[in-house]
Legacy VTK file of the C-alpha trace (Angstrom):
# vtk DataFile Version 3.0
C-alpha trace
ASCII
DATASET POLYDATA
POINTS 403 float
6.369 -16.576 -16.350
7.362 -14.316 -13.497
8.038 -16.110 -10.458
6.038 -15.776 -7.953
3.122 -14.555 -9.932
1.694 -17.873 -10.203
2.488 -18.650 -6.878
0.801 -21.438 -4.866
-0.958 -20.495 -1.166
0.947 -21.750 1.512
4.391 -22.586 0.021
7.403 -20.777 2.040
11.336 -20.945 0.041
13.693 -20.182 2.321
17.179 -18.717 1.669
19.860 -18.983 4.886
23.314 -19.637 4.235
23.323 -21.500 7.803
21.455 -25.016 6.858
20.351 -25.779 10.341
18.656 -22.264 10.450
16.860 -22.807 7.179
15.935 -26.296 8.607
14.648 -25.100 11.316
12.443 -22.396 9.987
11.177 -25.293 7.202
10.203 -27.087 10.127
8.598 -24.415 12.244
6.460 -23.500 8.572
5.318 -27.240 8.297
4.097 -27.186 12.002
1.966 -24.113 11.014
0.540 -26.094 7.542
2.818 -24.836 5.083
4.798 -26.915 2.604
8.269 -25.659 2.613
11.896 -25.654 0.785
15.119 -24.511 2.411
18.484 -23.906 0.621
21.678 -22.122 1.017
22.822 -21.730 -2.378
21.556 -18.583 -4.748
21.741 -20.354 -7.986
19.000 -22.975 -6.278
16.969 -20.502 -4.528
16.356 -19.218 -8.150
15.786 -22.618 -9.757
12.847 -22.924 -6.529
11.828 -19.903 -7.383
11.258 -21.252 -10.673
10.300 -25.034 -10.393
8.040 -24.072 -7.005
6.530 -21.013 -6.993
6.071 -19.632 -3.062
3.606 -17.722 -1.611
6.245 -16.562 0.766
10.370 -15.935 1.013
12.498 -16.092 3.833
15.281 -14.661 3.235
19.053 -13.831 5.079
20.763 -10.882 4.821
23.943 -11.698 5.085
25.202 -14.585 3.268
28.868 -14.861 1.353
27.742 -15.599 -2.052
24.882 -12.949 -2.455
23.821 -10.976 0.096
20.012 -10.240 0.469
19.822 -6.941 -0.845
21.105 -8.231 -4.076
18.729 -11.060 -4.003
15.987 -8.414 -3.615
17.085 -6.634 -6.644
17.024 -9.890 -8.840
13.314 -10.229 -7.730
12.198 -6.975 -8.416
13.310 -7.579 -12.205
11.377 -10.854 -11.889
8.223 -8.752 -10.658
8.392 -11.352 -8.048
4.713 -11.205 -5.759
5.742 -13.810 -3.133
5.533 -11.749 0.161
8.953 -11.386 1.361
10.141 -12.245 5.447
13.446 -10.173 5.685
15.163 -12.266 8.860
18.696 -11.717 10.051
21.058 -10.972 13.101
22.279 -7.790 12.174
20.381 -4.465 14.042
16.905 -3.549 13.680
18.545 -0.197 11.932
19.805 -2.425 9.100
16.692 -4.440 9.078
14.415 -1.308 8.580
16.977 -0.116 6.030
16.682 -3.599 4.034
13.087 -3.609 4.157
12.820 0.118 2.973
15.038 -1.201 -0.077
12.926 -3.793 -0.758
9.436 -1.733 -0.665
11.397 0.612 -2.705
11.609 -1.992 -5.458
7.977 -2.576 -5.296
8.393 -5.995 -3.076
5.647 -6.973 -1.180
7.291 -7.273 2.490
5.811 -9.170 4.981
7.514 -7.594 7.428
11.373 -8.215 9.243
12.342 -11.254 12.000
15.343 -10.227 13.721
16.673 -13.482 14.635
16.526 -15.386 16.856
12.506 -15.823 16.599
9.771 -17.768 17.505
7.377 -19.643 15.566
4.721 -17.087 17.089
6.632 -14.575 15.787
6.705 -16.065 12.039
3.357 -17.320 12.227
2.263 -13.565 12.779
3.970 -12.540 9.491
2.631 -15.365 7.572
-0.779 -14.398 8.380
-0.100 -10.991 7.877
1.271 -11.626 4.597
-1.354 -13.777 3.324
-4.193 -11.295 3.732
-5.655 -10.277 0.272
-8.524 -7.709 -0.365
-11.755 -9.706 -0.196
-13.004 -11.288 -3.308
-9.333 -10.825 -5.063
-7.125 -13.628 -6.575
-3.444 -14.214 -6.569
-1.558 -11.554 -9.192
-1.691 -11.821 -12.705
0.478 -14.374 -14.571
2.033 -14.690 -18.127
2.238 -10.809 -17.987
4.897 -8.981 -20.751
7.562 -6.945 -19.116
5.596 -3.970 -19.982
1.658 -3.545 -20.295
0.264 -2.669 -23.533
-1.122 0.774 -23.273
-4.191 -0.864 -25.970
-4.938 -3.293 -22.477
-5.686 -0.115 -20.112
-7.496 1.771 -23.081
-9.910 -1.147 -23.549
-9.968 -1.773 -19.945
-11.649 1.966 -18.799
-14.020 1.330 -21.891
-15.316 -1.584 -20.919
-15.004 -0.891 -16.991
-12.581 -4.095 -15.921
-10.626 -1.710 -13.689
-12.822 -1.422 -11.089
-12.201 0.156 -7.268
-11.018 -1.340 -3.872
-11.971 0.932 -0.493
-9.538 0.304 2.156
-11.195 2.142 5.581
-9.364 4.627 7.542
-10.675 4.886 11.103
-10.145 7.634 14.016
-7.256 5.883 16.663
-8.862 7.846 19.305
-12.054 5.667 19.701
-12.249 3.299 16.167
-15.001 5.215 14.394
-14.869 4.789 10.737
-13.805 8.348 9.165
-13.884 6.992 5.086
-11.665 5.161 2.764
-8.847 5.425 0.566
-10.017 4.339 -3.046
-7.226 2.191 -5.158
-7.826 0.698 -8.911
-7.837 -2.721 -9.258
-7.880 -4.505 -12.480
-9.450 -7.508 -13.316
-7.833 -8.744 -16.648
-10.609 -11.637 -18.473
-7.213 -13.478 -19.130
-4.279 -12.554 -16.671
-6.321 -12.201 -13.681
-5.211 -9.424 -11.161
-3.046 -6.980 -12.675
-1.435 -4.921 -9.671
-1.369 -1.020 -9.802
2.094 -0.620 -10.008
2.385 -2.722 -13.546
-0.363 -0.440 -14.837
-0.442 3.259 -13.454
3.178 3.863 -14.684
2.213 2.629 -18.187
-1.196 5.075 -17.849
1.110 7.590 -16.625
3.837 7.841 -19.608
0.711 7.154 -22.358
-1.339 10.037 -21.671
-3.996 7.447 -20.101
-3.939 8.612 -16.559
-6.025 11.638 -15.935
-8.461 9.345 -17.340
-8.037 6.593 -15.084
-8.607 9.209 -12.047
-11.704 10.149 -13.345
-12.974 6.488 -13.800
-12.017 5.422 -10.407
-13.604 8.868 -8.600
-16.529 8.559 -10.389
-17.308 4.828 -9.253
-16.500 5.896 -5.799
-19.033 9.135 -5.985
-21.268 6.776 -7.370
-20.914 4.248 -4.753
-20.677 7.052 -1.813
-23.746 8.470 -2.961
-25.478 5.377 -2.594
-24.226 4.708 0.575
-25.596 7.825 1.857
-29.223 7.090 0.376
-28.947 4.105 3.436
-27.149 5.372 5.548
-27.630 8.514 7.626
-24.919 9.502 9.240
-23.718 12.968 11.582
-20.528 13.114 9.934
-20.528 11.648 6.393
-18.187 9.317 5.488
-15.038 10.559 3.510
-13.504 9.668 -0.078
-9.335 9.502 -0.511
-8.019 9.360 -3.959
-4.763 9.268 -5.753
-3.696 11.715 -8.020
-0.578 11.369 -10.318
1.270 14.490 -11.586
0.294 13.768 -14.773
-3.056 15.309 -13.464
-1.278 18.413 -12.593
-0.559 20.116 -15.566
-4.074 20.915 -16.898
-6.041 24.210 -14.266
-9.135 23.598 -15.385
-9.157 19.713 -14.528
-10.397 21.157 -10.583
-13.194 22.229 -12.364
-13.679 18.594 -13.683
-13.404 17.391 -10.609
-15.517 19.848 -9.334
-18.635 18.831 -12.071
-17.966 15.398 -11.076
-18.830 15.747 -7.594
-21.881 17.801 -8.258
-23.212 15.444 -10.534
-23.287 12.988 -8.001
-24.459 14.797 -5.034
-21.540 15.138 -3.169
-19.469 18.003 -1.568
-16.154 18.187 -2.507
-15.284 18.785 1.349
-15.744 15.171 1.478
-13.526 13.947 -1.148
-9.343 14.079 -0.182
-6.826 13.972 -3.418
-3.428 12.382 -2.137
-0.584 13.427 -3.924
3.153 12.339 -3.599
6.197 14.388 -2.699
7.487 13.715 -5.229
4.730 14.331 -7.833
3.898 17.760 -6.487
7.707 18.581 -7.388
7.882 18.028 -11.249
5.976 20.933 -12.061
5.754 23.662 -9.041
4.277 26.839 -10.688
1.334 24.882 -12.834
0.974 22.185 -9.280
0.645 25.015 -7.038
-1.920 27.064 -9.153
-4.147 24.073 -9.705
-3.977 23.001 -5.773
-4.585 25.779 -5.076
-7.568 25.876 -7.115
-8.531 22.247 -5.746
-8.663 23.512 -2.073
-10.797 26.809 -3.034
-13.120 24.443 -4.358
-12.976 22.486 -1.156
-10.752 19.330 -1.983
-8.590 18.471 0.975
-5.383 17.337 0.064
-2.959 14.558 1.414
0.900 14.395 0.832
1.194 11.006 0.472
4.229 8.770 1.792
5.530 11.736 3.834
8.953 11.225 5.146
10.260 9.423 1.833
10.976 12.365 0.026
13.751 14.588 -0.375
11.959 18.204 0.069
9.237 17.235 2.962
9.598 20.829 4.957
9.499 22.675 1.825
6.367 20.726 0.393
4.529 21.657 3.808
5.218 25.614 3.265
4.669 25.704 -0.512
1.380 24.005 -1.217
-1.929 23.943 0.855
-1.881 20.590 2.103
-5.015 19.704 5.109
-3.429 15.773 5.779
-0.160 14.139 5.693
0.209 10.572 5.365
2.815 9.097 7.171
4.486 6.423 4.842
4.039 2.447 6.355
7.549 2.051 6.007
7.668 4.236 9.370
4.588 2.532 11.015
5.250 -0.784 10.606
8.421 -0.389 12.040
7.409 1.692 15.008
6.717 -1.095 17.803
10.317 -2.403 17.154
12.533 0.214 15.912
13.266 2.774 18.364
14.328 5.275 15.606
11.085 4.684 13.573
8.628 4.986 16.733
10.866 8.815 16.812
10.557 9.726 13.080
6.437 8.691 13.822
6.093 10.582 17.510
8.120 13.739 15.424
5.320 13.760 12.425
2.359 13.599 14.437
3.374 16.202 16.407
4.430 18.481 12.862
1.266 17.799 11.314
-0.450 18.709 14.762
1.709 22.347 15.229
0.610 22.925 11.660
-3.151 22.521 12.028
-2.827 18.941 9.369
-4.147 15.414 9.921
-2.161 13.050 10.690
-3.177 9.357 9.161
-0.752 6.834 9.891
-0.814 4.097 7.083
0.582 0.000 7.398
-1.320 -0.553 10.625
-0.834 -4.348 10.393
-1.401 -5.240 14.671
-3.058 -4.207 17.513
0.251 -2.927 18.844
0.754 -0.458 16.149
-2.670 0.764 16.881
-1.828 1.143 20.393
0.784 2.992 20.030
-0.432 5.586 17.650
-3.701 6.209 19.996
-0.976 6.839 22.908
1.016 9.230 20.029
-2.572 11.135 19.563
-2.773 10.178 15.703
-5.881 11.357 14.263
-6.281 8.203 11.765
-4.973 5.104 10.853
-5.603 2.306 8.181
-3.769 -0.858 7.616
-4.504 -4.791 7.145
-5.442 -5.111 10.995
-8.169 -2.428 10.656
-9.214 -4.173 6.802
-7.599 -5.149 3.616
-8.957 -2.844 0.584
-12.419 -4.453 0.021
-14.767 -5.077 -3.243
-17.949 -2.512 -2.567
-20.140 -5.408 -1.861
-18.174 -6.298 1.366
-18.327 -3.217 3.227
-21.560 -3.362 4.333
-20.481 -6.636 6.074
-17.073 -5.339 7.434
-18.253 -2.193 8.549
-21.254 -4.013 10.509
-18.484 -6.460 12.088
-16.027 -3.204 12.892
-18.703 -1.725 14.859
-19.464 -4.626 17.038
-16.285 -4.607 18.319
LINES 1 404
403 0 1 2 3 4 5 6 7 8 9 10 11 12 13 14 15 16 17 18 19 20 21 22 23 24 25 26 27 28 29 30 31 32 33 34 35 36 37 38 39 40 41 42 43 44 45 46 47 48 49 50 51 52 53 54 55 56 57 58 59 60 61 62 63 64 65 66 67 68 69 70 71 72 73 74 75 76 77 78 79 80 81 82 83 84 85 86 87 88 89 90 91 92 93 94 95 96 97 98 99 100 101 102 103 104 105 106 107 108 109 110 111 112 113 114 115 116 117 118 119 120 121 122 123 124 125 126 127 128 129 130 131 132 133 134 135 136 137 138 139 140 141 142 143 144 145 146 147 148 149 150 151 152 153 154 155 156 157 158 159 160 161 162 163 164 165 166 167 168 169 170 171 172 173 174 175 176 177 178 179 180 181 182 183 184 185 186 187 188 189 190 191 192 193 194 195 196 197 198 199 200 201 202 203 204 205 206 207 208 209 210 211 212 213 214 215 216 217 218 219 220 221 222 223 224 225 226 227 228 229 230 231 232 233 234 235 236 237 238 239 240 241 242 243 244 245 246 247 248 249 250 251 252 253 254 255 256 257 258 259 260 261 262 263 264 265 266 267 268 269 270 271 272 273 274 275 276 277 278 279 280 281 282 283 284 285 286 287 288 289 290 291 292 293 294 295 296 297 298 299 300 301 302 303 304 305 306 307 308 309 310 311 312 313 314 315 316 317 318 319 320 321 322 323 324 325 326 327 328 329 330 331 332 333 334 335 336 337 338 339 340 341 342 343 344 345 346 347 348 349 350 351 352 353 354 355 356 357 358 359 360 361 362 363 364 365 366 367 368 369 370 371 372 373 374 375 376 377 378 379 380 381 382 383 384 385 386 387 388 389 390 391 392 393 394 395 396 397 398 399 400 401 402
């Protein structure tokens, strides 16, 4: 079993190599509901991790035994999906370095507690680490170390990976601009298998480009029912990933193209985010079919901008419309002094270069704030809405508007 997977709501294991500190955060948990265990010793914390499976970590950086970081790393390789509280007394620099690490490792992070804190502080972090798409269940358990690429062929045939729509929304006055689509995969037996355990598998098995096509055409579908009901000045917009796997073919614009004709909508509507990285692996055959992409229409996103090693060049090269600033930068922006910089400098790149600017990980009202005071153009993030099942948007986007 991978720990964590199987995790129970509302169980916090905390790791502090001062005992009165754990205690203390045990106790503060407990007053806000949640069962809790505290230890000082690795070796335990494992055993825990084992014997109790938490919805949530707390864990301290620096300890003498094993430091944090290394603790991260030994629950990456347990594909670990207990959201992760990163608390210490070193800088916030440090702190935004360790949680970079840990997102880098596919972690789920809660977010960072400098200490000392409050219990309003980790009760905010609990909550916002709790959140889960509406209608979705705990990650999959009992999982192999690596997905058989027979599960994801059967899957797209008979249509268990389905699609999540997670809303971005103008930070100038809240209007709803569209959503970001994401696959999510409902296995019969293992429950929720998360993206990253099966798009890399898709990816090196050839299965990918037809993934893409399966998720945009149940979001065409869905967006052009959506309009039937809805009329709208400016229509709602569709964001989708696209792997560099998808990048080697020319004529799959055209594809993409058909698709969106079939289903009656313009491809001015429909954004294709692509990594930094991804648009690097092949540069002659990526820049000929982007190219293609935005004659057609397609806007396109670099994704997770800032993480990269070649962000300035990407920007000249290929004919990008929106850059994504990565949520490493915008969660830490209220706090970190040097994040709120790297976030003010983007904005104002993407602005001097006629690009939108979407600022993801909006996870409070603060963050919000500060990115309508920044002039952002959008933002999306578990304050504005989880990613949501179709059938709750109706509901959410009613609710959204009311406010």
């Amino acid at each position: 079993m991978n720990p964590g997977d199987a995790h129970a709501d509302g169980r916090i294991l905390i790791l502090d190599d001062d005992p009165q500190v754990g205690q203390t955060v045990a106790w503060m948990a407990e007053n806000l509901g949640m069962q809790s265990r505290a230890t000082t010793n690795p070796t335990r914390f494992f055993e825990l991790l084992e014997e109790w499976p938490p919805s949530h970590i707390v864990l301290d950086l620096v300890m003498p035994a094993m430091d944090g970081v290394e603790i991260m790393r030994h629950l990456a390789g347990r594909h670990c999906q207990a959201r992760i509280i990163i608390s210490s007394g070193v800088g916030t620099r440090v702190l935004d370095a360790a949680r970079r690490a840990a997102a880098e490792h596919a972690l789920p992070v809660a977010g960072v507690l400098p200490k000392p804190f409050t219990t309003d502080k980790l009760e905010d972090l609990l909550h916002r680490g709790t959140e889960l798409a509406a209608g979705e269940t705990v990650a999959a358990s009992h999982l192999p170390p690596e997905i058989p690429p027979a599960w994801i062929e059967q899957a797209l045939k008979t249509r268990e990976i389905e699609v999540a729509y997670q809303p971005k929304v103008a930070c100038g006055d809240g209007s709803v601009m569209g959503f970001e689509v994401l696959a999510r995969w409902h296995h019969p037996q293992h429950g929720v298998i998360p993206p990253d355990r099966f798009v890399p598998v898709a990816e090196a098995n050839g299965l990918i480009r037809s993934l893409t096509e399966r998720v945009l055409e149940s979001s065409l579908i869905w967006m052009a029912g959506r309009d039937a009901v809805e009329s709208r000045v400016t229509p709602l917009t569709l964001a989708v990933n696209l792997s560099a796997r998808c990048l080697d073919d020319v004529t799959f614009a055209d594809h993409l193209a058909g698709q969106c004709r079939d289903h009656g909508i313009e491809p001015e509507r429909v954004t294709l985010e692509l990594t930094e990285t991804a648009a690097m692996e092949d540069t002659v055959t990526a820049l000929d079919l982007l190219t293609r992409l935005r004659m057609k229409g397609f806007h396109l996103a670099i994704d997770d901008f800032g993480t990269g090693y070649s962000s300035m060049v990407q920007l000249t090269r290929l004919p990008f419309s929106e850059l994504k600033i990565d949520k490493s930068f915008t969660i830490a922006a209220t706090a970190s002094e040097e994040a709120r910089t790297i976030v003010r400098s983007t904005i104002d790149l993407s602005r001097s270069l006629g690009l939108e600017a979407v600022a993801e990980g909006v996870e409070d009202a603060a963050t919000l704030e500060l990115l309508q005071e920044l002039r952002c153009d959008m933002a999306q993030g578990y304050y504005i809405a989880p990613p949501m099942p179709p059938d709750a948007i109706a509901d959410w986007l009613t609710a959204w508007r009311q406010q």
